[in-house]
N, C-alpha and C positions, 0 to 999 in steps of 0.2 A: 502442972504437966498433964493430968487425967484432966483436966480441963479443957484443954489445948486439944488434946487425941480426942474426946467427944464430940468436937465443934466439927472435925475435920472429918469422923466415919460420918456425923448427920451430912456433909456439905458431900459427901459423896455418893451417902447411899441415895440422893434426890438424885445422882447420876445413872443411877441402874435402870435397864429399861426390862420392868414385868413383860413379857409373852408367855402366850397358853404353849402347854407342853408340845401342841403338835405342831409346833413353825418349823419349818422344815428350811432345810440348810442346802446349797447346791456349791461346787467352787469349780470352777475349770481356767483353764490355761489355757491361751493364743501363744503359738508362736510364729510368729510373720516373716515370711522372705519377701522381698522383695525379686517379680521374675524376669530376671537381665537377660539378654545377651550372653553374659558371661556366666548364669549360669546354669543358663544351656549347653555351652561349652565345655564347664566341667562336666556335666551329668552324661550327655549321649552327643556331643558335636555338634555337627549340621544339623540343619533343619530340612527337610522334603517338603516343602510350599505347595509344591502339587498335588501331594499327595492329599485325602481325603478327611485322613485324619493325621497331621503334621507333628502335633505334641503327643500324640499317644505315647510314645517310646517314653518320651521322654518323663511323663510324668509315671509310669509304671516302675519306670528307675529308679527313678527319685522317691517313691511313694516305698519301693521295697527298702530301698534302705532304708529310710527313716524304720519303718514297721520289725526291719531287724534291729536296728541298734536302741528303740525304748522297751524291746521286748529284752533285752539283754539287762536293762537298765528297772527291770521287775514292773511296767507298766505296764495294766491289763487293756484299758478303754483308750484306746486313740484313734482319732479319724485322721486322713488325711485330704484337706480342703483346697481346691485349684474350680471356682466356680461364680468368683466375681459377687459373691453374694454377700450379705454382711450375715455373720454366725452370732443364733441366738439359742441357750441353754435353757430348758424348764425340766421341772421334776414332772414326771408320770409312774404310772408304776406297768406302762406300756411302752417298752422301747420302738418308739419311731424316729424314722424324722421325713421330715414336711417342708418342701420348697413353695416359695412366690419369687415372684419375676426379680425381687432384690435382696430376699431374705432365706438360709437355711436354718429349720428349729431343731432342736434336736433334743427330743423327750429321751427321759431316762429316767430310771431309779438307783442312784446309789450302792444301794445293801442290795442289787442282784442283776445289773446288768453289766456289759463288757464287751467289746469286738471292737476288730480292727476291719478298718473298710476307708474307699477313697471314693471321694464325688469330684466329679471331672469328666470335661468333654474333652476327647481328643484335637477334634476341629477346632475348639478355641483357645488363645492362649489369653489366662488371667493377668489378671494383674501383682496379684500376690499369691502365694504357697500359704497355704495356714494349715499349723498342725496343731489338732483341738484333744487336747488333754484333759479329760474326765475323772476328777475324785472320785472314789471308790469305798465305800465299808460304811459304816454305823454314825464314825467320831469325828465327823467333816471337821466343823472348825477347830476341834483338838487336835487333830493329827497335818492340821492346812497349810506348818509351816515344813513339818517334813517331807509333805507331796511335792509342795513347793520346790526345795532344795534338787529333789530328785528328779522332777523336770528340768531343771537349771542345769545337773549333770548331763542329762540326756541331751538336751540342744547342744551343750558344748560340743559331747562329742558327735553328735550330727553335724556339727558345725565344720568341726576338725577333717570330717571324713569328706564331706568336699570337698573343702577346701578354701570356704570363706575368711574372710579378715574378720576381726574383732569386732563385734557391735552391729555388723549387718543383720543380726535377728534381733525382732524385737519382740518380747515378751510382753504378755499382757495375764494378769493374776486377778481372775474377776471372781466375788464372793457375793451370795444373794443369801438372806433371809427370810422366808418369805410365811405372812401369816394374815389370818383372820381378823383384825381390828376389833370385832364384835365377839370373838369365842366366848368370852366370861360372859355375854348378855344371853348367849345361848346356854348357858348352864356346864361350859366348862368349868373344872377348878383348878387342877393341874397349873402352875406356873413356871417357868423357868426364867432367869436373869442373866443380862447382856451389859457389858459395859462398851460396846464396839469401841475399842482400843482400833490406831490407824495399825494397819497391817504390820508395817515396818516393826513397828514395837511391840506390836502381839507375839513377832514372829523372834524377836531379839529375847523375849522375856522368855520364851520355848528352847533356848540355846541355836536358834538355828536365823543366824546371822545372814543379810543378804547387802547388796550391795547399796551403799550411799546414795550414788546416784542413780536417782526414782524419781518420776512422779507418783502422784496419789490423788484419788478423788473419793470421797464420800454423797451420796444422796441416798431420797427415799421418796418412791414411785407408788400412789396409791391409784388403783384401779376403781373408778365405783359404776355399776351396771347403768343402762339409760333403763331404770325403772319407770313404768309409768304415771306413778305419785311426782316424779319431778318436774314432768308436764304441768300439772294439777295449779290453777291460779295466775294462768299466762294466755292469754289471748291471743291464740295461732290461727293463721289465716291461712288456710293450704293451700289456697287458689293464687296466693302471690308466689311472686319469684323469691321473696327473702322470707319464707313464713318463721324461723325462726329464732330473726331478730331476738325478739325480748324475752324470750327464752333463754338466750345466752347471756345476754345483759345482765339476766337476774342473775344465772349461773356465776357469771363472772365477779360479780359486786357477793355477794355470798364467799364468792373463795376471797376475795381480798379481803373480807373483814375477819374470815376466821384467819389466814396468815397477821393481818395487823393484830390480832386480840391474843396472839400467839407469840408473840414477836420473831416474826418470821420475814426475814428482809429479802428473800431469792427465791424465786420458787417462778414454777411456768403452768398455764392451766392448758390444755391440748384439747381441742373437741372438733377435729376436722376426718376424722379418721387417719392420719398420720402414727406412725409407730417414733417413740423418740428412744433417740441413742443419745446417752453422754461423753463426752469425751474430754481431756484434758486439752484446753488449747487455750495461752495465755492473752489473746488478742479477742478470747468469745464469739467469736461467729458462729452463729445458728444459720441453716441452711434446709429449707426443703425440697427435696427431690423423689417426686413421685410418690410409692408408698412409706419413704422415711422423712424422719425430720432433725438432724445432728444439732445437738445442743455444745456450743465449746462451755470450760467453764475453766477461770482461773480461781483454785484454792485464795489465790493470795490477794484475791481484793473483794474487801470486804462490804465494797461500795451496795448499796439495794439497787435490786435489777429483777424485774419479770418479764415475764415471756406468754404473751396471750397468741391462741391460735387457733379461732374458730370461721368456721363458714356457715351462714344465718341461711344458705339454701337445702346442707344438709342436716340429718341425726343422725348423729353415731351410735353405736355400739355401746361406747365405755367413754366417762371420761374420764380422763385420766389430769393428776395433780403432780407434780415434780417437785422437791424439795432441795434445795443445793447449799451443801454447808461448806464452809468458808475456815481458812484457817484457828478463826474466832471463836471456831465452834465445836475446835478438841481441847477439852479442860483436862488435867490430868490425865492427858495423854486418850482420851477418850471421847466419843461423840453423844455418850447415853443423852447429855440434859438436849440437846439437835434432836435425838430419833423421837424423843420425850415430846419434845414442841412438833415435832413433824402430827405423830399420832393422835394430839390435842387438837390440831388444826383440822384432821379430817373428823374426829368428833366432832368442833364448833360444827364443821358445815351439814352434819348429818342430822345436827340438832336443830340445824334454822330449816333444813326440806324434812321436819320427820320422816327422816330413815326408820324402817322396821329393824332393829336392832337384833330382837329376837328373832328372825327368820332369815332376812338377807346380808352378805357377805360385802364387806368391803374390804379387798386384799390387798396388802399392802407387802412393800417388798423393798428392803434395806438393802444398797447396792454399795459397795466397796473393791474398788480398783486399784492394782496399781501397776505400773508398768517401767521396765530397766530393760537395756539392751546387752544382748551377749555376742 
């Protein structure tokens, strides 16, 4: 029997995934209306067509109540979102936020920021209502399933007080981890340990039960700078139209070997200057539009699939690596040995372009979704 239990803490504790004490934790909440006719109807009636600004009323209406009833509901950070844009969360320790022509970011910090405020043009009507819910305090992913719950109270009764049917909001529970790859090469020591349990279960093992029916998605998105060492050993021709081709060629044959030496069967390499979203979508269409690029991903097949996506006339910025884990790849209700081979992978490939280890950052950032409707 002591036998038995030894085999089992070693086969688990390969599951834990080491980060330097400073990875920093982010979780926020979507919740999505879809914007009808009908509920426009409930909110303020008719519509004025002529007038200059036609939805103002009506999103001020809208925007107040919500802003009354999760203030009642003890939430301090809520935005309210009518702006066609796709919402994206980062930590700062300078609350902004920062629009592009298809994206709002919204910098914050946890342990000290807070307000309520609405982004929305009168003149135009969205496409959807999004109300962006901000964790708040020190103990993010300890306290992630009780914020949760209390978000879920608060749509309901937003829900109620329109006057929607059942299920027409959709919820979205997105959690980032996000850390330095290199801190120990820089002379951290501090560690802390992650077993990334799927949300569902993290949150059940916390007593705070949610509903069955859910999707869920897991990946992890490493960022690495276009340093000029990754140049170094590629014959670029500036004066052509494709100068570089073999640049990314190499780039590319580099990321596949450190995924194969990895055993890593899903993953997408991005170097076009595109921003990628994941989504849960069982049919997987990947789509670019403009400055984004939507990845679908179905959990439940665990067939190998990548996703290459460069352009040999530009350089980017960043490129960026995608990693997508598959139902295959929560063991014991857990994705550690996934995050484990993700972080090994961007190792292999920093050790075939000598990455400076000790000086430069490559970030990486643990993404866990999940999404139920209320």
């Amino acid at each position: 029997m002591r036998r038995t239990s030894s085999i089992l803490k070693k086969h688990r504790q390969g599951e834990r995934v080491y980060l330097p004490s400073d990875a920093r934790d982010n979780q926020y909440i979507l919740a999505e209306i879809p914007l009808t006719d009908k509920l426009i109807n409930l909110i303020c009636g008719d519509i004025d067509e002529t007038s200059a600004k036609p939805y103002q009323k009506f999103y001020q209406t809208l925007s107040h109540k919500v802003f009354e009833i999760v203030e009642e509901h003890s939430l301090s950070h809520v935005n309210f979102v009518a702006n066609n844009r796709l919402v994206r969360v980062r930590y700062s320790g300078e609350q902004q936020v920062l629009h592009t022509e298809q994206q709002s970011f919204f910098f914050y910090c946890p342990e000290h920021n807070s307000t309520f405020k609405g982004y929305f043009d009168g003149a135009i009507r969205a496409r959807k209502i999004k109300i962006l819910f901000l964790a708040t305090g020190q103990e993010l992913r300890v306290n992630s399933g009780k914020f949760h719950n209390k978000v879920y109270q608060a749509i309901q009764a937003i829900s109620k007080s329109i006057g929607l049917a059942k299920n027409e909001i959709k919820l979205r529970d997105h959690q980032h981890l996000t850390f330095d790859v290199f801190a120990k090469d820089k002379g951290a020591t501090n560690n802390i340990n992650h077993t990334f349990r799927e949300i569902s279960d993290r949150y059940e093992s916390d007593g705070e039960n949610i509903t069955s029916d859910h999707t869920s998605i897991t990946y992890v998105v490493a960022s690495i700078p276009m340093a000029r060492r990754l140049l170094k050993g590629v014959d670029i021709d500036y004066l052509s139209d494709m100068p570089f081709t073999q640049f990314y060629q190499k780039i590319e044959n580099i990321f596949n070997k450190s995924c194969e030496v990895n055993q890593i069967n899903q993953a997408a390499l991005l170097a076009s200057g595109v921003s990628p979203f994941v989504r849960y979508d069982e049919n997987e269409v990947s789509n670019v539009s403009g400055e984004l690029i939507s990845i679908g991903v179905n959990p439940n097949n665990a067939k190998a699939r990548f996703c290459v996506h460069w352009e040999a006339d530009k350089l980017v910025d960043t490129l960026r690596f995608v990693f997508f884990a598959d139902k295959s790849d929560e063991t014991h209700h857990n994705y550690g040995k996934f995050v484990n081979q993700a972080i090994a992978a961007v190792r292999t490939f920093s050790d075939e372009v000598d990455w400076k280890k000790e000086s430069d950052d490559i970030i990486v950032r643990v993404h866990q979704h999940i999404m139920l409707n209320v």
